[in-house]
N, C-alpha and C positions, 0 to 999 in steps of 0.2 A: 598345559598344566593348569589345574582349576586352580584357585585360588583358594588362603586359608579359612577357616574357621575362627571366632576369637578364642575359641576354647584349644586352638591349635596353639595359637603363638605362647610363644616367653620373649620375657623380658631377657633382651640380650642375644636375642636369636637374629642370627647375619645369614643373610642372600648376596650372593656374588649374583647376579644376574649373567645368562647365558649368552644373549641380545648385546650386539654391538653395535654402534651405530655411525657411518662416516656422517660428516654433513656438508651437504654440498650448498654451491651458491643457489641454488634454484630453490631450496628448503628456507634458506636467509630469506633472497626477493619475495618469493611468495608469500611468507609468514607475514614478514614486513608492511608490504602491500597490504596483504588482508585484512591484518588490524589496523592497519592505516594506521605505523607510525614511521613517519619520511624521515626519520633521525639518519643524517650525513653518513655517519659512524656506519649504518649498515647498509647505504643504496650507494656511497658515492668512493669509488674507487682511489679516483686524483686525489679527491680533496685528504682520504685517509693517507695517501701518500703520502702527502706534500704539509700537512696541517697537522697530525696525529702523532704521539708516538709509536702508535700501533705498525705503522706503514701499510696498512691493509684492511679493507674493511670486518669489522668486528659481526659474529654472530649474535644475531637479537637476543637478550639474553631471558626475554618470555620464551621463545623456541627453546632454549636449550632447559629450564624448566619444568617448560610441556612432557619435553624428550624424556629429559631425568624419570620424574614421576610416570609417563607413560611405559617405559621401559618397564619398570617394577610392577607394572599389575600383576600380569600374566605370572608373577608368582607369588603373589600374595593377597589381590582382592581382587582376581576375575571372578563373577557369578555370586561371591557371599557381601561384598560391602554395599550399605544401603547407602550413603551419601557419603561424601568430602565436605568434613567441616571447616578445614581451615588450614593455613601455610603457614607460617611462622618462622622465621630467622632466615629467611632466604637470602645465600651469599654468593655473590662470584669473584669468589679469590685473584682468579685470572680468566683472561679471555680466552673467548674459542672463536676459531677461525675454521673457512673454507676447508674441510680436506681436515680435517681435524676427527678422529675416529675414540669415542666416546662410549666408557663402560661405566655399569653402574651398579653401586653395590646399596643394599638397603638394611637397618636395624631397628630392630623393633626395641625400643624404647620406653614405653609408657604404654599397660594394660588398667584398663578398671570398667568395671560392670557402668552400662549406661544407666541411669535415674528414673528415666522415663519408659523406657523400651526394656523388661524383661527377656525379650529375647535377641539383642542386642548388648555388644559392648565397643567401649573408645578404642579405640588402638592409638598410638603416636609412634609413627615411623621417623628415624633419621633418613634420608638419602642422600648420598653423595657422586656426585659422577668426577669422574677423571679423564683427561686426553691420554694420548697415547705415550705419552712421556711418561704417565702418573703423576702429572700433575693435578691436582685438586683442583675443578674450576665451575663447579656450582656442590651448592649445599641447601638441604631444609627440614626443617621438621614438620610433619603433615599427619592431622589428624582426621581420622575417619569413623563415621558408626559401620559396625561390621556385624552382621550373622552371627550371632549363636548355632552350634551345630543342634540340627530338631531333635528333641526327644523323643525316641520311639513308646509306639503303644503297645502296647503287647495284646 
């Protein structure tokens, strides 16, 4: 599904995303690794055991971020957003773990014409994902320059 138009959205307009996503330990290690951050919490099994409340190691919560926002393009700025400007209020209520199956719903928030760019405008998205409990367990608000849809010439 392409993604919207700014002239498509409203304020207040909700995406249940279709896209589910489990997360497994391989998604954890790898992410982990790649940004090179060795935080215990997500590489060291015992130690979450035996040391944590968690009893388990915790999913990195830049991945589960990534995930959130990645999940929502595909329905609202595949092919029209020109850049991501920025993140703001990013929350993780509660943890996400191994095995842990992750939906995500998105709201559109804040519309206004860009300043510089006539044929652009801001959008500000809420997104919020859930585990499969419906628990709440990442949040943010993310703004983006998006497409104008073009004017035809006649």
């Amino acid at each position: 599904m392409p993604g919207l138009y700014f002239d498509d959205m409203q304020v207040g307009q909700t995406f249940q995303h279709d896209i589910r996503r489990t997360v497994t330990e391989a998604d954890n290690v790898f992410f982990s690794a790649l940004t090179h951050n060795p935080a215990r919490l997500h590489l060291d099994e015992e130690y979450c055991a035996q040391e944590t409340e968690f009893g388990s190691r915790l999913v990195n919560s830049a991945f589960t971020l990534g995930l959130m926002v990645g999940i929502s393009v595909g329905d609202t700025t595949l092919g029209t957003a020109i850049a991501n400007l920025g993140w703001d209020e990013v929350r993780f209520p509660k943890p996400v773990f191994h095995g842990d199956t992750l939906r995500v719903e998105t709201e559109v928030i804040g519309l206004r014409d860009s300043r510089s760019r006539p044929d652009a405008g801001i959008v500000t998205f809420l997104h919020r994902a859930y585990n499969q409990r419906g628990d709440l367990v990442a949040s943010c608000k993310r703004s983006g320059l998006q497409r104008k849809r073009p004017e035809r010439t006649a």
